[in-house]
C-alpha positions in Angstrom: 5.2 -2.3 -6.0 4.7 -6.1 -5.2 7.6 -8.4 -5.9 7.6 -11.9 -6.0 10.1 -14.2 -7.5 9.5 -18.1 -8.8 11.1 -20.8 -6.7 14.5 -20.4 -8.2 15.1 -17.3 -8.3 16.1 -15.3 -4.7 16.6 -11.8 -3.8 19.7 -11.7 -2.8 21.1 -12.8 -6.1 19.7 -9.4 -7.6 21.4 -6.5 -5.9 18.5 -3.9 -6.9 16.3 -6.0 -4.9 18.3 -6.3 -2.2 18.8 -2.3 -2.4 14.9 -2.2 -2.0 15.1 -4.1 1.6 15.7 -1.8 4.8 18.9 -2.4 6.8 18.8 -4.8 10.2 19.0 -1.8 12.5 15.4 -0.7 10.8 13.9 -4.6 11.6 11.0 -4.5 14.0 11.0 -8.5 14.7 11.6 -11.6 13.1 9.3 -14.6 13.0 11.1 -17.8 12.5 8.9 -20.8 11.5 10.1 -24.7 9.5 9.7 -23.4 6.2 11.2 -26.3 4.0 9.5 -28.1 1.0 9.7 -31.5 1.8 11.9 -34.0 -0.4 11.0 -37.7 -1.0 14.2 -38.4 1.3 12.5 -36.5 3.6 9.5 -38.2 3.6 11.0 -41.5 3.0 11.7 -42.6 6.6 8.3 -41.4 7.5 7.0 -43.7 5.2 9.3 -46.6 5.9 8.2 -45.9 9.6 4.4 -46.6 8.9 5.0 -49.8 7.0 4.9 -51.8 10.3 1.5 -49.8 11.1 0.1 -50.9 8.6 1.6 -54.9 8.8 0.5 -55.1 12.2 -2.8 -52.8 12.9 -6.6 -54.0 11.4 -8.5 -51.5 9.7 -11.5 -50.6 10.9 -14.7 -52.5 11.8 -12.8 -55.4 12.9 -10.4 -56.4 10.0 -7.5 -58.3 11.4 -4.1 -57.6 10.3 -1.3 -58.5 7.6 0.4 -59.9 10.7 -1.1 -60.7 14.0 1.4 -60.3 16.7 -0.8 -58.8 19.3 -0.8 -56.2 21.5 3.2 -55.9 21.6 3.7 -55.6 17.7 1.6 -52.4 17.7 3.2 -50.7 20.8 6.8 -51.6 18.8 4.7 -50.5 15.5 4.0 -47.0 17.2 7.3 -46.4 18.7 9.0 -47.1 15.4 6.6 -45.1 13.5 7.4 -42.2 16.3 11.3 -42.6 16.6 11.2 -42.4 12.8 9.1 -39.3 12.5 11.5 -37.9 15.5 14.3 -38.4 12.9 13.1 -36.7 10.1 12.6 -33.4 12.9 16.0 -33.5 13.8 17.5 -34.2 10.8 15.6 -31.2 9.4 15.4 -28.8 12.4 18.1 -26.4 10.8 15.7 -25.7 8.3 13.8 -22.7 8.8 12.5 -19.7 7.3 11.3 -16.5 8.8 9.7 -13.4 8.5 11.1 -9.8 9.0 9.1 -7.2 9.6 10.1 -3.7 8.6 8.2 -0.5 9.2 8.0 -0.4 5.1 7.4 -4.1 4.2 7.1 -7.3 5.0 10.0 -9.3 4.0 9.6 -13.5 3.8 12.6 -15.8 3.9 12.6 -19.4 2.8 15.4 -22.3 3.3 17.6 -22.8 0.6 18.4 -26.8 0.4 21.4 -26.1 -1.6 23.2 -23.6 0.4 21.8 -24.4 3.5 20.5 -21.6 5.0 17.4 -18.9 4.8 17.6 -16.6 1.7 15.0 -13.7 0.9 12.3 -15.2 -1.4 9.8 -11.8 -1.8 8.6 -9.3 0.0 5.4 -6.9 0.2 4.9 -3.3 0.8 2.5 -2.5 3.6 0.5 -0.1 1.1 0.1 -3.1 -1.3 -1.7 -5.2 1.1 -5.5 -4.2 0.1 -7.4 -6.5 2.8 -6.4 -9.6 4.7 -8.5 -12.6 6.9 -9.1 -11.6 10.5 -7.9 -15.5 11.8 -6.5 -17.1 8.4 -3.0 -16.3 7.6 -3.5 -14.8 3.6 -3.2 -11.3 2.5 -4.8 -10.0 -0.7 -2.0 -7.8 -2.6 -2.4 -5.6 -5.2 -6.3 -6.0 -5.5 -8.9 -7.4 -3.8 -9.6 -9.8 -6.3 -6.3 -11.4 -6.5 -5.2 -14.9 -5.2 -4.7 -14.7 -1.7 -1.4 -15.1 -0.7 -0.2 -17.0 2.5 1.6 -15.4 5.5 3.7 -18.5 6.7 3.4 -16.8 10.0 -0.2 -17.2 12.5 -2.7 -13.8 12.0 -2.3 -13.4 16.0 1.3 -12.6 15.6 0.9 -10.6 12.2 -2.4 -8.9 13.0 -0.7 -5.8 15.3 1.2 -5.0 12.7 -1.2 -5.2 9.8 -3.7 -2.4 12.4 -0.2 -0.1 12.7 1.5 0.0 9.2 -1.6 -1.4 7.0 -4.5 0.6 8.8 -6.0 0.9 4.6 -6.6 -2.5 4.4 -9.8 -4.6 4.8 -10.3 -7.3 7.1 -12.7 -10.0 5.8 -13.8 -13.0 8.0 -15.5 -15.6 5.7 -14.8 -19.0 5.3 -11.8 -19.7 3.4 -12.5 -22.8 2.5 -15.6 -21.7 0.8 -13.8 -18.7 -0.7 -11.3 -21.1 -2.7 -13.9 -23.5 -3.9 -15.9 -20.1 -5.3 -12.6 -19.5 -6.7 -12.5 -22.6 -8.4 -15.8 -22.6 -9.8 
């Protein structure tokens, strides 16, 4: 059974689903990566942070810029630029998601901006995953020919446990780039 939710609806607001999700004491390991969608606020400093960039550095093949204040007014335009990315990383280092894996399934958490905190978004039986990429995180559930799903987590920390609990399951190595524009065709 494969069970995935949209973005506004979470497992843990249906106790059935919950019921379906082993107990701690059962969890192999944990992966915790930043899983957050980015909001404008977010992305707003960033932004206000490469205005200068662009005010005082030329473009290419020799275009001089908005404002020529030499050599200094980059080296402030690239600290600013870095102390306002360095903002946006602390202001959103709280929010992470992980990954629990379970001898059963593989269970994905993602970071809830309203309550603050990492709530179960879907989760996949081992059996369900039919094949997955030997260096790409996706996984192909149900069927071989459905969309490919991502794995949040890298394929070298997944794979062990894909050759233990999904020994069924085909591993591909194309190029996935190629694969989605097929796809799109």
């Amino acid at each position: 059974m494969v069970t995935v939710l949209n973005d506004r609806e979470w497992l843990d607001e249906d106790f059935e689903m919950m019921k379906k999700i082993p107990s701690e004491k059962e969890r192999l390991v944990s992966f915790w990566k930043r899983r957050s969608n980015p909001t404008f606020f977010q992305a707003l400093p960033i932004i206000i942070g490469g205005i200068p960039g662009i005010l005082f550095w030329g473009g290419r093949n020799g275009r001089k810029p908005i404002i020529d204040l030499g050599i200094e007014g980059r080296v402030v335009s690239l600290i600013f630029l870095l102390l306002m990315i360095g903002l946006v990383y602390f202001l959103t280092r709280k929010q992470k998601g992980h990954v629990d894996i379970y001898p059963e399934m593989l269970v994905f958490y993602d970071y809830d901006h309203y309550t603050k905190e990492a709530r179960p978004s879907h989760f996949y039986y081992w059996t369900d995953i039919v094949q997955y990429h030997w260096e790409k995180p996706y996984l192909w559930i149900g069927s071989k020919d459905s969309e490919p799903v991502p794995a949040w987590i890298g394929m070298c920390e997944l794979r062990p446990y894909l050759e233990q609990y999904a020994p069924h399951a085909e591993v591909v190595r194309f190029n996935m780039k190629r694969y989605f524009e097929e796809r799109r065709k």
